[in-house]
C-alpha positions as CSV (number, residue, x, y, z in Angstrom):
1,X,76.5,68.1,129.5
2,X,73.7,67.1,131.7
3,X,72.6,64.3,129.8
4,X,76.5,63.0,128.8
5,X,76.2,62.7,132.2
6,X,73.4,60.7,132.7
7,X,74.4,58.2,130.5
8,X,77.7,57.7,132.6
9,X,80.2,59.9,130.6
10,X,82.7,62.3,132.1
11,X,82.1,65.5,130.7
12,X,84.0,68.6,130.7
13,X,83.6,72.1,130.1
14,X,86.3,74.0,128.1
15,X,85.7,78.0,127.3
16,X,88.9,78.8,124.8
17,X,89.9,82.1,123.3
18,X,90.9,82.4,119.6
19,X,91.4,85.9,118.2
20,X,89.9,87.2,115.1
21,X,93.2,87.0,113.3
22,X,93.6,83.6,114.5
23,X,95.4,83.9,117.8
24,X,94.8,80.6,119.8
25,X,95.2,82.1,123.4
26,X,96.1,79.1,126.6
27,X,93.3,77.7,126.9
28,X,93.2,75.8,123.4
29,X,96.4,74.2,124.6
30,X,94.7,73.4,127.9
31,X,92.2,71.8,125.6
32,X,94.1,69.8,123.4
33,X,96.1,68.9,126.5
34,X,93.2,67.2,128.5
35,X,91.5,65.4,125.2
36,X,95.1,63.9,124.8
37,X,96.3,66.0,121.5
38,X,100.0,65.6,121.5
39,X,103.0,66.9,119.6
40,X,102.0,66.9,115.9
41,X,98.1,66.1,116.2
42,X,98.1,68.9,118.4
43,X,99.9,71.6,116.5
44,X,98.0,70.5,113.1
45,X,94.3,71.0,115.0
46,X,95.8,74.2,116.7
47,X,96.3,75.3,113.2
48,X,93.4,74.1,111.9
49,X,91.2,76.3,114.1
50,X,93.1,78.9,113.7
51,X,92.6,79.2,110.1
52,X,89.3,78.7,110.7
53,X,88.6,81.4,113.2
54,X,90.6,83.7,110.5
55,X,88.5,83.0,107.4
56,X,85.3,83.2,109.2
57,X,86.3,86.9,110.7
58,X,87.2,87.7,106.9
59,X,84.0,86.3,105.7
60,X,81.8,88.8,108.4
61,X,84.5,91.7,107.7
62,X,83.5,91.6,103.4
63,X,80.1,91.1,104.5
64,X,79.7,93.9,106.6
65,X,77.9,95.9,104.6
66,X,74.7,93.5,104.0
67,X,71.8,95.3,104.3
68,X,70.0,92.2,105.0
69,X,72.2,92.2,108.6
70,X,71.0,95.4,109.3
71,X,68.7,96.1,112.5
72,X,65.7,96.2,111.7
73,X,63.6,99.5,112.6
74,X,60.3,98.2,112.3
75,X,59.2,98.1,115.8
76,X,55.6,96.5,115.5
């Protein structure tokens, strides 16, 4: 942000909650709100990252078992 800021742009910091199941709490719609997302555009990326959020919690849930994910106990 720093730098976008040195080189005269107006930055802004958004923290938004999506769920694992693909929930898209407020603050994605105060997102889409302040970077000018309206009506259609907006419901279309709202459901874009929601289907998103949801395949990528399925992905880790199938994957859950990876051994290579494991922690590791060598403690040298």
């Amino acid at each position: 942000m720093d730098l976008c800021k040195q080189q005269g742009w107006r930055t802004w910091l958004f923290s938004v909650e999506v769920g694992v199941r693909g929930f898209c709490s407020q603050s994605v719609l105060r997102l889409m709100t302040a970077v000018g997302a309206t009506g259609r555009e907006r419901q279309v990326a709202i459901q874009g990252l929601s289907q998103a959020v949801e395949w990528a919690s399925s992905w880790l849930w199938l994957r859950r078992e990876e051994k290579s994910w494991r922690q590791s106990t060598n403690t040298q």
